[in-house]
C-alpha positions, 0 to 999 in steps of 0.5 A: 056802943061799937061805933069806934071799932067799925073800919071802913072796908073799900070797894073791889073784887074778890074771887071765891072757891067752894072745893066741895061743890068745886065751883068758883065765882067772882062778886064785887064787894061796895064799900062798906064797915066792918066791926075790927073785934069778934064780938066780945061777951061784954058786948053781947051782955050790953045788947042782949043782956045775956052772956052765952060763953062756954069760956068766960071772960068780958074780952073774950068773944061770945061764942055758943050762940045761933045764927039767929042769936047772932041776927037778933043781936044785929036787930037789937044793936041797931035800935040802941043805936038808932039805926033801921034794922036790917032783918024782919024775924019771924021766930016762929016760923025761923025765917028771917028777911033782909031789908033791903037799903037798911042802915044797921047793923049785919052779919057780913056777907060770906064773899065780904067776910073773906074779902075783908079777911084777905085785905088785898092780899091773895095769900090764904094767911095774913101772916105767920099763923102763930102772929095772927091766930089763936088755933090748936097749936097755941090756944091751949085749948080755949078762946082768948081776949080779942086784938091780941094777935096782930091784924091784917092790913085793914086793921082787923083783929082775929079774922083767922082763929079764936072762933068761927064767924057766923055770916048771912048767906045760905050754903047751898040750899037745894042741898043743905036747906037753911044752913048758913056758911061761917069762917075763919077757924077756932081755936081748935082748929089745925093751922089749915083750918085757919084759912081765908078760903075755908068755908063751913056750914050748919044749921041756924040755930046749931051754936059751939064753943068755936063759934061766933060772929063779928058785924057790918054795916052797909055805907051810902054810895050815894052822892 
């Protein structure tokens, strides 16, 4: 369904910065795939059969959904693709497990997300802002069809602007609890609230009009 838009992200390093909690931590990214769109309404209808979008459109990218829309969505994707799921979902009690070793489809971890938004490069920005995002100075005050900015040297499209991207891992729950970190700036956003090393919280089912979330697999390393 989205195999074509997944881009093979190389093995590395990435060193990340929390300014509230002013801690700094380094993790070594494995190899892995990650989707070159936010996913599109379009998509998201074929999945789920649902369209959840405060603006409309097939090509713009699904937005007011949860965190736990978004790891339904990856369980879902993966059995029409026939891939083992990567989350066991207890509704109920709003807890969701990650299986390990599994080959379907998942939300980026936060330290791949912004390794793969900076794609080799230590600037905050891929490229001019106004080239690579849509955010307050040029939305005009809405989500836009995605692949029309241009895209950063790993060929993915939107990693700053149009929307927030929902990731897997908790913020600080001693803290915050279940609150799960997103990235990358919306469309609402100033240019300084489109920056790689930006990182947002809240809680797993609070869902936006700036917010959304894109996909990964993991890769064998295997021999």
């Amino acid at each position: 369904m989205i195999e074509d838009w997944m881009v093979a992200i190389p093995q590395g390093e990435i060193h990340l910065r929390d300014d509230r909690k002013k801690t700094n931590w380094r993790s070594e990214i494995a190899p892995f795939l990650m989707s070159r769109y936010l996913i599109t309404q379009k998509v998201y209808a074929e999945v789920m059969s649902l369209a959840p979008a405060t603006f409309r459109g097939l090509k713009k990218p699904v937005e007011s959904v949860s965190w736990f829309d978004a790891v339904q969505f990856c369980n879902r994707l993966s059995e029409l693709s026939g891939l083992e799921k990567c989350y066991v979902i207890d509704t109920d009690k709003e807890s969701v497990g990650l299986v390990a070793g599994a080959d379907g489809y998942r939300l980026p971890t936060d330290a791949e997300w912004e390794y793969s938004c900076r794609a080799n490069s230590k600037a905050v920005q891929y490229g001019e802002v106004d080239d690579i995002a849509w955010y307050e100075g040029n939305s005009g005050q809405t989500t836009h069809d995605v692949g029309l900015k241009q895209p950063n040297d790993f060929g993915l499209f939107d990693m700053l602007g149009n929307v927030w991207e929902w990731c897997w891992d908790l913020y600080d729950p001693e803290v915050y609890g279940p609150y799960r970190v997103f990235r990358g700036g919306g469309w609402s956003d100033g240019p300084r609230g489109c920056l790689a090393s930006n990182r947002r919280r809240s809680h797993p089912t609070y869902a936006i009009d700036d917010l959304g979330f894109r996909v990964a697999r993991s890769v064998s390393t295997s021999t």
